[in-house]
C-alpha positions in Angstrom: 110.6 -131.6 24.5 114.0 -133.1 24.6 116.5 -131.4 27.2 119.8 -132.4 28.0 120.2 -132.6 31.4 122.4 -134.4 34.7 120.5 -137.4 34.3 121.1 -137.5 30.0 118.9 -136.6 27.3 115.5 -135.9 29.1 112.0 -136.5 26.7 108.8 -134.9 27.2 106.2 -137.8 27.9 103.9 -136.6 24.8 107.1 -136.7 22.8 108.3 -140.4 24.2 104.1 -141.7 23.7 104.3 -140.1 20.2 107.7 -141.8 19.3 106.5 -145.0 21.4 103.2 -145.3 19.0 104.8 -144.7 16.0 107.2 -147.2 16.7 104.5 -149.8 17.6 102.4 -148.7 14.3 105.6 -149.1 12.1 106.1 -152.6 13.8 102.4 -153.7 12.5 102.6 -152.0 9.6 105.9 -154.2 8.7 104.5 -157.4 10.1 101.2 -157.1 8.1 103.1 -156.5 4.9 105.5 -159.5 5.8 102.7 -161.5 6.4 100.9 -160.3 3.1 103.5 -160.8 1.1 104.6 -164.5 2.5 100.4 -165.1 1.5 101.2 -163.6 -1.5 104.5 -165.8 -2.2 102.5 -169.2 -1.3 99.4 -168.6 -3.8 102.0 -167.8 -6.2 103.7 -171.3 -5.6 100.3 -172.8 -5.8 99.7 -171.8 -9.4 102.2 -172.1 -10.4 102.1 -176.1 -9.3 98.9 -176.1 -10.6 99.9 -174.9 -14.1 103.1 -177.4 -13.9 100.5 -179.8 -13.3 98.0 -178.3 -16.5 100.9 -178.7 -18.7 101.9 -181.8 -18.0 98.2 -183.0 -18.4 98.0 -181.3 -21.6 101.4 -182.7 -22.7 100.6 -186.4 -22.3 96.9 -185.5 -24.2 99.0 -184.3 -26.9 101.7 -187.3 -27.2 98.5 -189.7 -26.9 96.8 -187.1 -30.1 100.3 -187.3 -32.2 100.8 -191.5 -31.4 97.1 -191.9 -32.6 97.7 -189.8 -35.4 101.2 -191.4 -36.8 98.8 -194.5 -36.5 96.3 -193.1 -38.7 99.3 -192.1 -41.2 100.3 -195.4 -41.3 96.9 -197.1 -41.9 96.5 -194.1 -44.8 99.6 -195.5 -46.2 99.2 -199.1 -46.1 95.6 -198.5 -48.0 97.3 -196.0 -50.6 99.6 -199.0 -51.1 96.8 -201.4 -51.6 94.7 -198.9 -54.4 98.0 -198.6 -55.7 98.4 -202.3 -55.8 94.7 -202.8 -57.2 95.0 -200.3 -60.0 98.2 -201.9 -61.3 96.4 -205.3 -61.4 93.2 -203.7 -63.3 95.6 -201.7 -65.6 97.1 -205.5 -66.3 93.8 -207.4 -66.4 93.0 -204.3 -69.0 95.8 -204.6 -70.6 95.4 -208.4 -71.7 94.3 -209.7 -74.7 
């Protein structure tokens, strides 16, 4: 298997193919879960630009919902105002001889 000799350290050729392949499996295996994980890493970025996007969307449909409803508030009020204003001027038409 692996012999010191004159020349160095000496390695069978099974052993040096064996070592050789597994290197050269461990270098795809690596790569393929680099690569993986860099897919993984830009769908990730994509939804989560999509959802910045959602919410934004959703946050200007809301300010438009809460502007429309202060304006209904205000057209509530100005009318409770006016029956307010109408029932005063009965209770003084009622009230006079």
């Amino acid at each position: 298997m692996i012999e010191s000799s004159d020349r160095g350290i000496t390695l069978n050729k099974q052993l040096a193919w064996t070592i050789g392949g597994g290197l050269i499996c461990s270098g795809l295996y690596v790569g393929l879960t680099i690569a993986t994980l860099s897919m993984q890493v830009a769908q990730s970025r994509d939804a989560w630009q999509e959802a910045t996007l959602a919410r934004q969307q959703l946050e200007t449909r809301v300010r438009a919902v809460e502007i429309n409803q202060a304006s209904q508030t205000s057209d509530l009020r100005a009318i409770q105002v006016g029956i307010a204003e109408i029932k005063a001027a009965i209770s003084k038409i009622g009230d006079a001889p």
